[in-house]
C-alpha positions in Angstrom: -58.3 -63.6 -48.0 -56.3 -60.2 -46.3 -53.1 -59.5 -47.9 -50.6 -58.4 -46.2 -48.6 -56.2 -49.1 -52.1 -54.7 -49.3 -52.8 -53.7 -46.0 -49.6 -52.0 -45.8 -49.9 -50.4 -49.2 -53.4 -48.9 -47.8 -52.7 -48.0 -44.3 -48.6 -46.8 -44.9 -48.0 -45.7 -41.3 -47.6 -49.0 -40.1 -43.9 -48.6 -41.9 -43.7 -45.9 -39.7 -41.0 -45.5 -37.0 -41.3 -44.0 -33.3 -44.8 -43.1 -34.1 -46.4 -41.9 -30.8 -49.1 -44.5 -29.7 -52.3 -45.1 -26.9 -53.5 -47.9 -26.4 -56.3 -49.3 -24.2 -56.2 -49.4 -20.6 -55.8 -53.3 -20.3 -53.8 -56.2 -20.5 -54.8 -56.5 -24.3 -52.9 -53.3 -24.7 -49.6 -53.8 -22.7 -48.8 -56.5 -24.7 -49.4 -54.9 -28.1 -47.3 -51.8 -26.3 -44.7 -54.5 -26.0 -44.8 -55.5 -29.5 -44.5 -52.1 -31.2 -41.8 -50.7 -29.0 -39.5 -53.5 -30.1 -40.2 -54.0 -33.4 -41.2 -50.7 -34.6 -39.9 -48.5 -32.3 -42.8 -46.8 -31.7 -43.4 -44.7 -28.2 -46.1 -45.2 -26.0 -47.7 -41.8 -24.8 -50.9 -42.5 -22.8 -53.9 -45.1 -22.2 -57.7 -44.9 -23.1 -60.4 -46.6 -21.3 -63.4 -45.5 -23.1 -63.7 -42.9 -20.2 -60.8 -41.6 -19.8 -57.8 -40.5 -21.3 -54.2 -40.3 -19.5 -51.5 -38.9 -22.0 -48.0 -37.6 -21.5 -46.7 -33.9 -22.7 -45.5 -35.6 -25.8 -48.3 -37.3 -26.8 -50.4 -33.5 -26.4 -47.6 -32.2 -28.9 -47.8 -35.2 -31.1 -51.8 -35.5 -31.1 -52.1 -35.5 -34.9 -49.6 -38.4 -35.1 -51.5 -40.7 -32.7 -51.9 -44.4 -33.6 -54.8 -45.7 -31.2 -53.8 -49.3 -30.5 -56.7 -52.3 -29.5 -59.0 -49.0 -30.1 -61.0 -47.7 -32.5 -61.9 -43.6 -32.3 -63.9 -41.6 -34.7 -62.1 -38.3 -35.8 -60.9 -38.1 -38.9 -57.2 -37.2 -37.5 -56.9 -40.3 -35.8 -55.4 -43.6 -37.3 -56.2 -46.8 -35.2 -55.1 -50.8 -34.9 -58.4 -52.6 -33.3 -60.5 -55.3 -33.8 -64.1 -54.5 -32.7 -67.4 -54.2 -35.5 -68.1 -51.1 -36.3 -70.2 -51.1 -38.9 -73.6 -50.5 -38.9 -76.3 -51.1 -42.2 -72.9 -51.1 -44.5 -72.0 -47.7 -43.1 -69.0 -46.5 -41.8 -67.9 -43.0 -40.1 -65.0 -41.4 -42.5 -62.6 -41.4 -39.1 -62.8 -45.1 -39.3 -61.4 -45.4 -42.7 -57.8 -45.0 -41.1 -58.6 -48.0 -38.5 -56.3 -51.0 -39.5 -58.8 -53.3 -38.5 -59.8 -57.0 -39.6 -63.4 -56.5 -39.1 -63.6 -53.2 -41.4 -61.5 -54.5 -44.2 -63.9 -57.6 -44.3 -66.9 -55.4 -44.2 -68.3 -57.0 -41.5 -71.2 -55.0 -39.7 -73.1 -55.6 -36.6 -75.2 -58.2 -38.0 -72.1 -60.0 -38.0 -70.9 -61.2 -34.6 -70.6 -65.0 -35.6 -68.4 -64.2 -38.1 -66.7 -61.4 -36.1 -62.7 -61.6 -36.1 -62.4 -64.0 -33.0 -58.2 -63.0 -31.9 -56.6 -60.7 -30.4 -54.7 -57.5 -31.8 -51.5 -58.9 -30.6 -52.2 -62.1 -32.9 -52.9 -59.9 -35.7 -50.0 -57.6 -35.4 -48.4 -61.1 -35.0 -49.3 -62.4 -38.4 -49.3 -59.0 -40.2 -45.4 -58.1 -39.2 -45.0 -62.2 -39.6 -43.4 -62.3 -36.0 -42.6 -66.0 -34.8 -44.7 -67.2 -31.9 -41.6 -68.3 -29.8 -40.9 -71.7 -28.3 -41.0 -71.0 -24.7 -44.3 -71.9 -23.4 -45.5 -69.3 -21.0 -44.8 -67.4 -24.2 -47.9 -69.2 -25.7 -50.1 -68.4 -22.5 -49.1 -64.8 -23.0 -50.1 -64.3 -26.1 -53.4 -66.5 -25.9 -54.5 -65.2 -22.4 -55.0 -61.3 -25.0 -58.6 -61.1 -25.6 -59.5 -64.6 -24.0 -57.8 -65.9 -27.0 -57.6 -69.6 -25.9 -61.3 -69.7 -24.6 -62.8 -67.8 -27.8 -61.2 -71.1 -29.8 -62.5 -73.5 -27.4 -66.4 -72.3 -27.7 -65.9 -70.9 -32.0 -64.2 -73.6 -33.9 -66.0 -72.6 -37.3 -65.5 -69.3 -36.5 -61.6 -69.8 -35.9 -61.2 -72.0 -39.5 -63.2 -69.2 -41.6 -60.4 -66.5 -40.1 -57.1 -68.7 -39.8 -58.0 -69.3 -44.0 -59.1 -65.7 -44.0 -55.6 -64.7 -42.8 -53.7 -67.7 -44.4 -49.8 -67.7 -44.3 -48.6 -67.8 -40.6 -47.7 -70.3 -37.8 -51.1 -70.9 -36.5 -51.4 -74.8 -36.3 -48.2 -73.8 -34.0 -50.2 -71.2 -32.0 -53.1 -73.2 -31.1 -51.8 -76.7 -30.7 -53.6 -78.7 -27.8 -54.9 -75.8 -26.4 -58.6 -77.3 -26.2 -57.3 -79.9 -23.7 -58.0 -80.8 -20.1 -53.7 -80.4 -20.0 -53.6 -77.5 -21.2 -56.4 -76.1 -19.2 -54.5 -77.4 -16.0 -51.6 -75.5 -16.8 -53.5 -72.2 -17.5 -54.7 -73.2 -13.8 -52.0 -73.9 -12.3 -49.2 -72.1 -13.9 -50.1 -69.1 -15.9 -52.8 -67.6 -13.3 -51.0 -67.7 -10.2 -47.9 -66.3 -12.2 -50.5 -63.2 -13.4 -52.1 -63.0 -9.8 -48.4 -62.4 -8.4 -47.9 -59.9 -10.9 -51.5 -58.3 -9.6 -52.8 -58.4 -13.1 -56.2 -59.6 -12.0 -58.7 -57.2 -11.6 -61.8 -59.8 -12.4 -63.1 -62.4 -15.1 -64.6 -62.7 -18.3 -68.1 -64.3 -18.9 -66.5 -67.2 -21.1 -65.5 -70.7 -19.4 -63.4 -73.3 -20.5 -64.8 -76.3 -22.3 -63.4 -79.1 -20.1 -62.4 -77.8 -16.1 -64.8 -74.7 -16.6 -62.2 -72.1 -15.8 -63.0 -68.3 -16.0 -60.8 -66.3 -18.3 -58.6 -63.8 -15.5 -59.2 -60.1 -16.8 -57.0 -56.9 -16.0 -57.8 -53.5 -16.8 -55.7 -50.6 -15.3 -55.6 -47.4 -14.2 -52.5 -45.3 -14.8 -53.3 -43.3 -11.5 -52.0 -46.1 -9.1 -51.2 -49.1 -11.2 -47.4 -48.6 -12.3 -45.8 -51.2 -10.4 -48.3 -54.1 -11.8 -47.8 -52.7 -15.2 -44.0 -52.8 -15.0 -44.5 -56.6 -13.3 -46.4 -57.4 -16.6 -43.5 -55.7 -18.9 -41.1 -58.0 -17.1 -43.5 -61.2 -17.2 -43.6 -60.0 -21.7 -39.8 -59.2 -21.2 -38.5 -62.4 -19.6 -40.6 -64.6 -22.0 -41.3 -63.3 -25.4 -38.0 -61.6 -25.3 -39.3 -58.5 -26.3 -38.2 -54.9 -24.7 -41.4 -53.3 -23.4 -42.0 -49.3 -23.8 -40.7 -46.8 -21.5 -43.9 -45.6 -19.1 -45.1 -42.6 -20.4 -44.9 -39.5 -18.1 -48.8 -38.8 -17.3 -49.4 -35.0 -17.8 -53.2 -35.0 -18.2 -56.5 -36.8 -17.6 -59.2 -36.1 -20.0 -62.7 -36.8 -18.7 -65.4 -38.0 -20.7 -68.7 -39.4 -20.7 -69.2 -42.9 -21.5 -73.0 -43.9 -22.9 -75.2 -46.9 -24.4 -77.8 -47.0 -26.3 -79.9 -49.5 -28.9 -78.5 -49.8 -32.4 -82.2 -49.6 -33.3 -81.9 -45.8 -31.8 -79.2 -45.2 -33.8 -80.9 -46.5 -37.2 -83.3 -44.1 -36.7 -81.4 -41.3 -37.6 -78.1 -43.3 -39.3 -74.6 -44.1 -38.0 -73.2 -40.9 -39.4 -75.8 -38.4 -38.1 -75.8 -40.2 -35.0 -72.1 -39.3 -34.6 -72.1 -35.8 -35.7 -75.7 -35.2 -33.4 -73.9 -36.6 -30.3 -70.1 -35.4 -30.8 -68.9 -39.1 -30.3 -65.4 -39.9 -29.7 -65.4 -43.3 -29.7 -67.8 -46.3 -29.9 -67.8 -50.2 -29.5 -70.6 -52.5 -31.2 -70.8 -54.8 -28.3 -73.0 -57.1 -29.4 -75.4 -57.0 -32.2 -78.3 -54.9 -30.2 -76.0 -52.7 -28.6 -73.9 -49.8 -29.2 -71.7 -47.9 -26.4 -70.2 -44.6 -27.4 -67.8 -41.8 -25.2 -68.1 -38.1 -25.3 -65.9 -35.3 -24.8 -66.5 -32.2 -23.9 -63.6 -30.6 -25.1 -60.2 -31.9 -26.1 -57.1 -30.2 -26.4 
């Protein structure tokens, strides 16, 4: 079982106030944005895709305060809240050490994926911070729609139990009520995407389908170059209905272009996790499935 007083005892920053934060270029990461700004206060500064990062004048003069938020990055100055493997043969980059992360405090290496953590970042900042899921229902589509959250419960039950006892004290018979039900498929249908497609959060769909009406979990990743009104739409959309007061927009001062990669995890055995890293200058990497390993360059960062 994770601890809470634990977790906070070994990552202390998340008592932190106005800490500077980026998160990932997604809807996954607007929403934790939401959550930090009003209950922590903390101040959104910029957006990662895995290719690119857009970051305001602040966030350049507060670049060893960075928290990296639905992200996990490899140097050492960096402190992250994510929720991807990252482990490979029991081994772990030092960077990652500062990555608040459910899948790294469980040990859990590539290997791993049916016991991988199966929520989002928002639920677990959710049940970390013990933050209420609220009443309102478009509320509970919110939250559920981070990460395919819903759809992941549908098609990993077990998976769902081991991590809801894992996680223990929190509302989540409340959170994931009737949500593997032809009704509540309908409204995600019928209500919650056409209220995400006015926003224009819908920039394609995920490869899992719904159990019952075979729906297709609505994706949206951003870009910061053109997307500001859809992002303030969504703010609103988080605003109106889990009543809490999104971040300011950060002012975008620079785009840092990198190189994003794949390779085999067999490849990267060959020569260890570590070395790997240090041989290829990685930034940032994602175990996306337990073959397969896809990793971001820089050339330079300043």
């Amino acid at each position: 079982m994770l601890i809470r007083k634990n977790i906070f005892k070994k990552f202390e920053w998340l008592n932190d106030k106005k800490r500077p934060f980026i998160i990932s270029a997604d809807y996954d990461g607007l929403i934790c944005s939401a959550f930090l700004s009003h209950f922590l206060n903390w101040e959104m500064v910029g957006y990662y895709n895995m290719e690119k990062i857009w970051i305001s004048k602040e966030g350049i003069a507060k670049k060893n305060d960075l928290i990296w938020v639905d992200l996990n990055i490899v140097p050492k100055s960096g402190k992250s809240i994510g929720g991807h493997i990252a482990m490979i043969d029991n081994k772990l980059p030092k960077g990652l050490n500062t990555s608040c992360n459910p899948n790294i405090l469980l040990k859990l290496e590539n290997t791993d994926f049916s016991n991988k953590y199966p929520l989002s970042t928002i639920s677990f900042l959710m049940w970390l911070f013990k933050v209420s899921i609220p009443i309102r229902e478009t509320a509970k589509f919110l939250i559920l729609h981070s990460d395919s959250t819903w759809l992941k419960y549908q098609k990993y039950p077990k998976n769902f139990d081991h991590w809801i006892s894992i996680l223990g004290d929190y509302e989540w018979i409340k959170l994931l009520k009737n949500i593997n039900t032809v009704e509540y498929e309908n409204k995600i249908d019928q209500i919650f995407y056409p209220m995400l497609i006015q926003a224009g959060a819908n920039s394609g769909f995920s490869k899992l389908a719904s159990q019952h009406l075979a729906i297709k979990s609505r994706e949206y990743k951003l870009n910061p170059d053109w997307d500001e009104d859809i992002i303030l739409n969504l703010f609103d959309m988080i605003g109106k209905n889990l009543l809490w007061s999104p971040p300011k927009l950060p002012s975008i001062y620079k785009k840092i272009c990198g190189n994003k990669n794949t390779v085999a995890i067999d490849e990267v055995r060959k020569k260890g996790l570590n070395q790997f890293i240090k041989d290829n200058k990685v930034f940032s990497y994602a175990i996306t499935n337990s073959k397969t390993i896809k990793y971001t360059v820089f050339d330079k960062i300043e």
